[in-house]
C-alpha positions as CSV (number, residue, x, y, z in Angstrom):
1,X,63.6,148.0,37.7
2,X,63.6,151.7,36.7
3,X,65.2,154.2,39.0
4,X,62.7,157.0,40.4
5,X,62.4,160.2,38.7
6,X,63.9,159.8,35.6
7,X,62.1,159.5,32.2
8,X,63.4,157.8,29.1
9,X,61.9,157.4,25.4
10,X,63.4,156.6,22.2
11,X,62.1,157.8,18.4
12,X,62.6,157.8,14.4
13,X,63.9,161.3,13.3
14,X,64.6,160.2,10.3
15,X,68.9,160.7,11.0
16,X,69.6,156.9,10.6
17,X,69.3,156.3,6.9
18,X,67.5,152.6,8.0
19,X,64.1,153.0,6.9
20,X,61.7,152.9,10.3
21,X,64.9,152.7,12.8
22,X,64.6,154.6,15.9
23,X,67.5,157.0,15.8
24,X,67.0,159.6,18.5
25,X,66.7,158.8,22.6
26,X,66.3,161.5,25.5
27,X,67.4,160.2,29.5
28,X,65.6,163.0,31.5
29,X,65.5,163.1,35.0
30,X,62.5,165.4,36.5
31,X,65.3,167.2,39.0
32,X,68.5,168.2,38.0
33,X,71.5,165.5,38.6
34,X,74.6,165.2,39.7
35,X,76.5,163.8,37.1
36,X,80.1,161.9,36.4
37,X,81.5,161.4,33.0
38,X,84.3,159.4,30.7
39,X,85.1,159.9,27.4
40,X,87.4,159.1,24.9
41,X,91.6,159.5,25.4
42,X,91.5,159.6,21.3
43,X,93.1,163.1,19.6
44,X,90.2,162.2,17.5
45,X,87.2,163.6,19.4
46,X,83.5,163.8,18.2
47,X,82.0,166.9,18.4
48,X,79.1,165.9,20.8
49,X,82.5,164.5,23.2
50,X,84.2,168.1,23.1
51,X,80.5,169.7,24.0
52,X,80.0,167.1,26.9
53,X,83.7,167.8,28.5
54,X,83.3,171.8,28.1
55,X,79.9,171.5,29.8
56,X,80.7,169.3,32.4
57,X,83.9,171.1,33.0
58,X,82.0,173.7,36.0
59,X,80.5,170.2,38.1
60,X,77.1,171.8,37.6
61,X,74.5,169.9,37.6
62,X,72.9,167.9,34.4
63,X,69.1,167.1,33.7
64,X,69.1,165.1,30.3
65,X,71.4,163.5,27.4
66,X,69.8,163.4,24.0
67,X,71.5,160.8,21.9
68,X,71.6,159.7,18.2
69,X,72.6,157.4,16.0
70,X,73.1,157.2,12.1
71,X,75.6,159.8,12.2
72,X,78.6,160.3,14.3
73,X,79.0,164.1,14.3
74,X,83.1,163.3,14.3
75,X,85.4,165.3,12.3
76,X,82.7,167.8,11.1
77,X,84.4,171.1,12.3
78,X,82.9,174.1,13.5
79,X,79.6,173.1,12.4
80,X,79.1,169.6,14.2
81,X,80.4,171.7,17.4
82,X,77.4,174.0,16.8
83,X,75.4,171.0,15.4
84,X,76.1,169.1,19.1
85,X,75.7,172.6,20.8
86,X,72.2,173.2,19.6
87,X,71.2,169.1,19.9
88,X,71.5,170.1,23.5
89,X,70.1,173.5,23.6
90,X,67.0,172.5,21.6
91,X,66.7,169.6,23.9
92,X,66.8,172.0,27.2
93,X,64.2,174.7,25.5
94,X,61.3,171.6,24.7
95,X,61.7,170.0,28.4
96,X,62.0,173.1,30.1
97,X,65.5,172.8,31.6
98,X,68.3,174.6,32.7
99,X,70.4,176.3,30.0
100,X,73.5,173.9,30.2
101,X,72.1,171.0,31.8
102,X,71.4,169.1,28.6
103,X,74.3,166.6,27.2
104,X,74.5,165.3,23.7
105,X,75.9,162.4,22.5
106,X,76.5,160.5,18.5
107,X,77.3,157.3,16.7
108,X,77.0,156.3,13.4
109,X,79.6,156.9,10.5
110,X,82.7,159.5,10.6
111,X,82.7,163.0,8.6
112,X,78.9,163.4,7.7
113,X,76.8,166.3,9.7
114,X,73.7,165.6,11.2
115,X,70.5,166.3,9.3
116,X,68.9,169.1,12.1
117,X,65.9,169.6,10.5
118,X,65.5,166.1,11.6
119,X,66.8,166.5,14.5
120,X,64.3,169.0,15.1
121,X,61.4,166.8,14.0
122,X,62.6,164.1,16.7
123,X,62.9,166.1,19.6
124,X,59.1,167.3,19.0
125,X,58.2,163.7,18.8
126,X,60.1,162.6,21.9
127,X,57.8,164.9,23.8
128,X,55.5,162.6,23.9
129,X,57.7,159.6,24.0
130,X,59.2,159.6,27.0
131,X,57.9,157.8,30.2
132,X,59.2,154.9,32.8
133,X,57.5,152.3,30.8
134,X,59.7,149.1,29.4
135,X,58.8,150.4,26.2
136,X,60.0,153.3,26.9
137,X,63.9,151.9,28.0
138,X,63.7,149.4,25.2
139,X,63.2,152.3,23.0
140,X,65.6,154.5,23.9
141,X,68.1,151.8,23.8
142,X,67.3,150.5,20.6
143,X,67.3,154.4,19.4
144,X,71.0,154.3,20.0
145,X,72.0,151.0,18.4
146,X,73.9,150.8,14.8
147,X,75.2,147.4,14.4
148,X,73.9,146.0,17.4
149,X,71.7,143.3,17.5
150,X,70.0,143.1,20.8
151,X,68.7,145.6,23.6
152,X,71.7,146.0,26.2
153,X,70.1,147.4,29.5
154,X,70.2,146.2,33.2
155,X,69.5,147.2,36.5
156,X,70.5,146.4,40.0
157,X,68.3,147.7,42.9
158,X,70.0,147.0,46.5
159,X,68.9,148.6,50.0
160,X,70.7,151.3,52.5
161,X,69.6,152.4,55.6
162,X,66.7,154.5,55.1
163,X,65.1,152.9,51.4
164,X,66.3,151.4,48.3
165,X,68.5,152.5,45.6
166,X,68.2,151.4,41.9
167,X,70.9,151.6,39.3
168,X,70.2,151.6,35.2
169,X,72.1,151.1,32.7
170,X,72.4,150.5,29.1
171,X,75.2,150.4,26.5
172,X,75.1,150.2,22.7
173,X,78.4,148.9,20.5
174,X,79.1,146.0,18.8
175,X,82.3,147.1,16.3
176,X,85.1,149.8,17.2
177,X,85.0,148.6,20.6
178,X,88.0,149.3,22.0
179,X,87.5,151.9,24.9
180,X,90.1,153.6,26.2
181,X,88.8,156.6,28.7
182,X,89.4,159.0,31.0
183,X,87.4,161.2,33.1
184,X,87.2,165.0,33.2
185,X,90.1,165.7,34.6
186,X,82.5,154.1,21.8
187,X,81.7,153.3,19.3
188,X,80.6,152.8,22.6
189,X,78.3,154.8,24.5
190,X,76.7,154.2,27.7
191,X,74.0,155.9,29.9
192,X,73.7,155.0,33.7
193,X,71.1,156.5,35.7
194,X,70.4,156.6,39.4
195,X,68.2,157.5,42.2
196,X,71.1,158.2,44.6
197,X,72.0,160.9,46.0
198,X,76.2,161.2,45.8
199,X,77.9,164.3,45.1
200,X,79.7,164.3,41.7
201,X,83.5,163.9,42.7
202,X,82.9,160.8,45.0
203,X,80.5,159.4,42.0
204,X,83.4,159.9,39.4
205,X,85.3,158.3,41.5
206,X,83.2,155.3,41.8
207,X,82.6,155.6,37.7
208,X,86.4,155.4,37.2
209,X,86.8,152.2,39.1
210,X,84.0,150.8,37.7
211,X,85.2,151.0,34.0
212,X,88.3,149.9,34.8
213,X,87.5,146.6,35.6
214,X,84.5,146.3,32.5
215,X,84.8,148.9,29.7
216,X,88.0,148.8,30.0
217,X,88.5,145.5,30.1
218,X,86.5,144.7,26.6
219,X,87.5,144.9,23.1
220,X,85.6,143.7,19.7
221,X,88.3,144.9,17.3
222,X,91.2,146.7,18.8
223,X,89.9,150.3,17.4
224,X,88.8,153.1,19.6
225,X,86.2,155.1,19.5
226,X,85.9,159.2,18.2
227,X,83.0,159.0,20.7
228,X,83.4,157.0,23.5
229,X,81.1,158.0,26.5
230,X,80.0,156.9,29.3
231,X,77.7,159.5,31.6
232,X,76.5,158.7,35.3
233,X,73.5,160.7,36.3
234,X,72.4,160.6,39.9
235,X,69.3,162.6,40.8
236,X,68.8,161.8,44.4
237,X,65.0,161.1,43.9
238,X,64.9,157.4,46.2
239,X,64.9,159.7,48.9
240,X,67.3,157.9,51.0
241,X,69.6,160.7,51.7
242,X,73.3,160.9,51.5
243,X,75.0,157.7,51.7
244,X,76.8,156.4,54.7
245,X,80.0,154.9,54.0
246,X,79.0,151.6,53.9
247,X,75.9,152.0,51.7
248,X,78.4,153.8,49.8
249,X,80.2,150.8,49.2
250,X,76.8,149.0,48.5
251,X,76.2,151.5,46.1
252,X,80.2,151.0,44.1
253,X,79.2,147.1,44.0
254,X,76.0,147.9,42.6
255,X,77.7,149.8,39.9
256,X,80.7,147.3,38.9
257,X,78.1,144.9,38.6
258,X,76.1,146.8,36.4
259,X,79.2,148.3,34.0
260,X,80.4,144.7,34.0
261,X,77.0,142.9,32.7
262,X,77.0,145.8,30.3
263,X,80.7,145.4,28.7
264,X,80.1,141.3,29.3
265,X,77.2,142.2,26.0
266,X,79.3,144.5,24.1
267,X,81.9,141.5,23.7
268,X,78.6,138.6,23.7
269,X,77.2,141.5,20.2
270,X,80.6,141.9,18.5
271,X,80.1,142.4,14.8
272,X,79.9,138.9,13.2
273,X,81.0,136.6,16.1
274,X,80.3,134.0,16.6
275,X,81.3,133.3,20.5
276,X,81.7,135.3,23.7
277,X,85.2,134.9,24.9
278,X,87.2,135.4,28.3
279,X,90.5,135.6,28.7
280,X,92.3,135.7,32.4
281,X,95.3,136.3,33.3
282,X,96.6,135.4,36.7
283,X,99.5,136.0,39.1
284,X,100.7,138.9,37.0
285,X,103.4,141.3,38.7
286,X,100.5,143.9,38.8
287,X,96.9,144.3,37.4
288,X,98.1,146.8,34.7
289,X,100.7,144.2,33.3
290,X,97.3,141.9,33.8
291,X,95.6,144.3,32.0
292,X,98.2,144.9,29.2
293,X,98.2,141.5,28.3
294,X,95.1,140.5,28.2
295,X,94.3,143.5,25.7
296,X,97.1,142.4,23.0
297,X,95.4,138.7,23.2
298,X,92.1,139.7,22.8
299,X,93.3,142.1,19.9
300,X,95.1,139.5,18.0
301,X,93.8,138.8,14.7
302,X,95.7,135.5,14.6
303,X,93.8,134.5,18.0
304,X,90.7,135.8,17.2
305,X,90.5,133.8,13.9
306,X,91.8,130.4,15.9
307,X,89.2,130.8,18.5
308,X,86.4,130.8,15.3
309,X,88.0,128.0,14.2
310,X,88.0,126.5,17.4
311,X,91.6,125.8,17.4
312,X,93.6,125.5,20.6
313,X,96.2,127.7,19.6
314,X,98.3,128.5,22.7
315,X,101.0,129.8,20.4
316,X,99.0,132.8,19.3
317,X,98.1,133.4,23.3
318,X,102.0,133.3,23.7
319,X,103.1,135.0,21.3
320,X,100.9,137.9,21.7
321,X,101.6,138.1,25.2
322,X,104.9,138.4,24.6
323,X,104.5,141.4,23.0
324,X,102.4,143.0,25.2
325,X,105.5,145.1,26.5
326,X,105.5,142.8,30.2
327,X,108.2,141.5,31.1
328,X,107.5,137.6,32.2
329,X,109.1,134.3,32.3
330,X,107.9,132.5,29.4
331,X,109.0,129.0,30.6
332,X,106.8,129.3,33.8
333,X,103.9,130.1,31.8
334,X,100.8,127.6,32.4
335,X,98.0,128.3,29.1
336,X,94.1,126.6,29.4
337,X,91.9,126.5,26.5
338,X,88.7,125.8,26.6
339,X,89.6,124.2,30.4
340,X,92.0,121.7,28.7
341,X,95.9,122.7,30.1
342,X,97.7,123.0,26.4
343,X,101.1,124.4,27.6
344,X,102.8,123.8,31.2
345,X,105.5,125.5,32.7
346,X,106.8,126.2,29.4
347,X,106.2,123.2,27.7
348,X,103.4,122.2,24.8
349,X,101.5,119.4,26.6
350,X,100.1,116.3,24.8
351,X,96.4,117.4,25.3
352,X,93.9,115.6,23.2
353,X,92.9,118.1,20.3
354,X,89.5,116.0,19.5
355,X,88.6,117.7,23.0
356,X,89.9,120.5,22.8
357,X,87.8,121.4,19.6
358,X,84.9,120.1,21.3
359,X,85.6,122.8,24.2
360,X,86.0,125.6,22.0
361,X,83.1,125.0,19.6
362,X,80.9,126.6,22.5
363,X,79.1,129.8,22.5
364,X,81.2,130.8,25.8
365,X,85.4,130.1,25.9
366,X,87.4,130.6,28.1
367,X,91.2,130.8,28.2
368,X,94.1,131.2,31.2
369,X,96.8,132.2,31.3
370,X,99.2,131.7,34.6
371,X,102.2,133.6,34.6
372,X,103.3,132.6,37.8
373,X,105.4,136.3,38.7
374,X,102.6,137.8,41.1
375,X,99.7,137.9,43.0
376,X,97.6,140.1,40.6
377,X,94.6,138.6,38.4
378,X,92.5,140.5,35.6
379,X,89.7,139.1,33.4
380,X,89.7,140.6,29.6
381,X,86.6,140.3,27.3
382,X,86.9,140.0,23.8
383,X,84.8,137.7,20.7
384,X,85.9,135.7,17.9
385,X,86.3,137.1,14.4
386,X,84.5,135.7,11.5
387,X,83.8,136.1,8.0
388,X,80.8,138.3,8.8
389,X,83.1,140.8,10.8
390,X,85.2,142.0,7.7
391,X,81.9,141.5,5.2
392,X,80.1,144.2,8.0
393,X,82.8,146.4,8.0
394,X,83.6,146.1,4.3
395,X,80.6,148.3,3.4
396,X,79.7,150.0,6.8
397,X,78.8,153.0,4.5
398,X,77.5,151.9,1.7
């Protein structure tokens, strides 16, 4: 399910330094979009980020995101800002658009400039690359992909009163996965594209919500991104008009669902691991004390390493809870592994370890904690870590 009018490709430049990787992918839509945007709260900011948040600063309206990977255009100075200002300008002048309509966005490694004669050679070749085709998304996705290793893309089509409405998305990152974003006012990046028509401060709106219940809700590693971004581009082209409040709500579901099968793949790819893992915390005081703890487990290193063991450690859970900076009862605390209750109210249970190992050897885990001081729930996503994590990172340049 592809939305209508919008046109998607993805090519080798000749940036990545992988021989015969795609490296370079254009989202175009054939009218010009309303658009919503988050990027990364780092003091760190990649170039392509600073170019994105200048350009979407006015609320006008955007028509395509070029995208690359191989090379991160992050801490490059004056010249990756002119590097990521003529990636979009080039882009606008070879589809015809509107001088400032084009975004640009990077990921690879930090500190080296983008090749532009490359970049030049790509966007001539996208020309004839782009189309609505599966190839086409699959393409454009894998174009944007560094340590990946599958295709993340889905799609959610839903009616309103006078047609149907289809949402796309896509999302590449498997290491420094950590986002932490805000919106005008990674690496993970993520395009989203829709044939809505919403005007751009309720569709921030309805961006900002989203995330915070998936991409920010999902860490590999604990490190956030230089170029965190996630763009929403809604070019009105189903034809169904402006949404009544209730398809608006159809259309904010449609979204969370999409964000939330996107971040549920980030976690599923993280570099090396070797299970997806799901951490809940329930009957917090409030969601962000919910939400604090359940990043500082699924950061642990300790945790992390137990879970590839499959070792029903509740004492690494605790423990990093308790540093979360929420204040709780620890001897009301109920901890599941795996579905096996290892700790009650306070108290290490007698649980059968044999099982428990058996639980945790899956390719899915799961782990609860009840802190029984609220009414407020929040599910965290987050991977094991495994030998292969530190051997991928340990010569991520080289």
């Amino acid at each position: 399910m592809f939305p209508k009018g919008f046109r998607v490709g993805g090519v080798r430049s000749g940036i990545h330094k992988k021989e015969g990787k795609k490296d370079l992918a254009l989202f175009v839509s054939d009218v010009p979009a309303n658009a919503a945007g988050m990027f990364t709260k780092s003091v760190v900011k990649a170039a392509p980020v600073l170019v994105d948040i200048e350009r979407m600063k006015n609320g006008g309206k955007i028509s395509a995101i070029i995208a690359n990977s191989g090379c991160a255009n992050a801490c490059t100075g004056a010249k990756g800002i002119k590097d990521a200002k003529t990636m979009c300008v080039e882009t606008e002048k070879a589809f015809n658009l509107k001088a400032g309509s084009a975004l640009c966005a990077s990921t690879g490694v930090i500190g080296q400039y983008i090749n532009m004669p490359k970049f030049a050679n790509g966007i001539e070749l996208l020309k004839s690359a782009v189309g609505i085709s599966s190839k086409n998304e699959n393409d454009a996705v894998s174009a944007i992909m560094t340590t990946d290793t599958f295709l993340k893309k889905t799609s959610k089509r839903f009616k309103v009163k006078n047609g149907e409405i289809t949402v796309w998305g896509c999302v590449k990152g498997a290491g420094m996965i950590h986002p932490d974003m805000r919106g005008l006012h990674a690496t993970m990046l993520s395009f989203i594209l829709t044939d809505a028509q919403i005007e751009n401060k309720t569709l921030q709106k309805i961006l900002e919500n989203a995330a915070d219940d998936s991409f920010h809700c999902v860490s590999v590693d604990g490190d956030t991104s230089t170029n965190d971004t996630v763009i929403v581009l809604a070019n009105g082209q189903s034809k169904t008009g402006g949404l009544s409040p209730a398809d608006t709500k159809k259309f904010a579901e449609a979204l969370n669902e999409v964000t939330l099968s996107l971040a549920k793949m980030i976690a599923k790819d993280g570099e090396g691991a070797t299970k997806f893992v799901e951490i809940e915390i329930k009957n917090a005081k409030t969601k962000e004390d919910a939400r604090k703890i359940g990043a500082t487990i699924a950061t642990s290193p300790l945790f992390k390493t137990a879970l590839f063991g499959a070792d029903a450690n509740w004492g690494r859970a605790l423990a990093a809870a308790g540093r979360a900076g929420v204040n709780f009862n620890p001897e009301k605390v109920d901890i599941y592994m795996g579905g096996i209750c290892v700790f009650k109210n306070g108290t290490a249970l007698n649980f059968s370890e044999k099982s428990a190992k058996k639980a945790l050897l899956k390719k899915e885990v799961k782990a609860v904690l009840d802190l029984k001081n609220g009414k407020a729930s929040l599910k965290y996503y987050t991977c094991d870590f495994s030998y292969d994590y530190v051997k991928i990172n340990g010569d991520y340049r080289s």
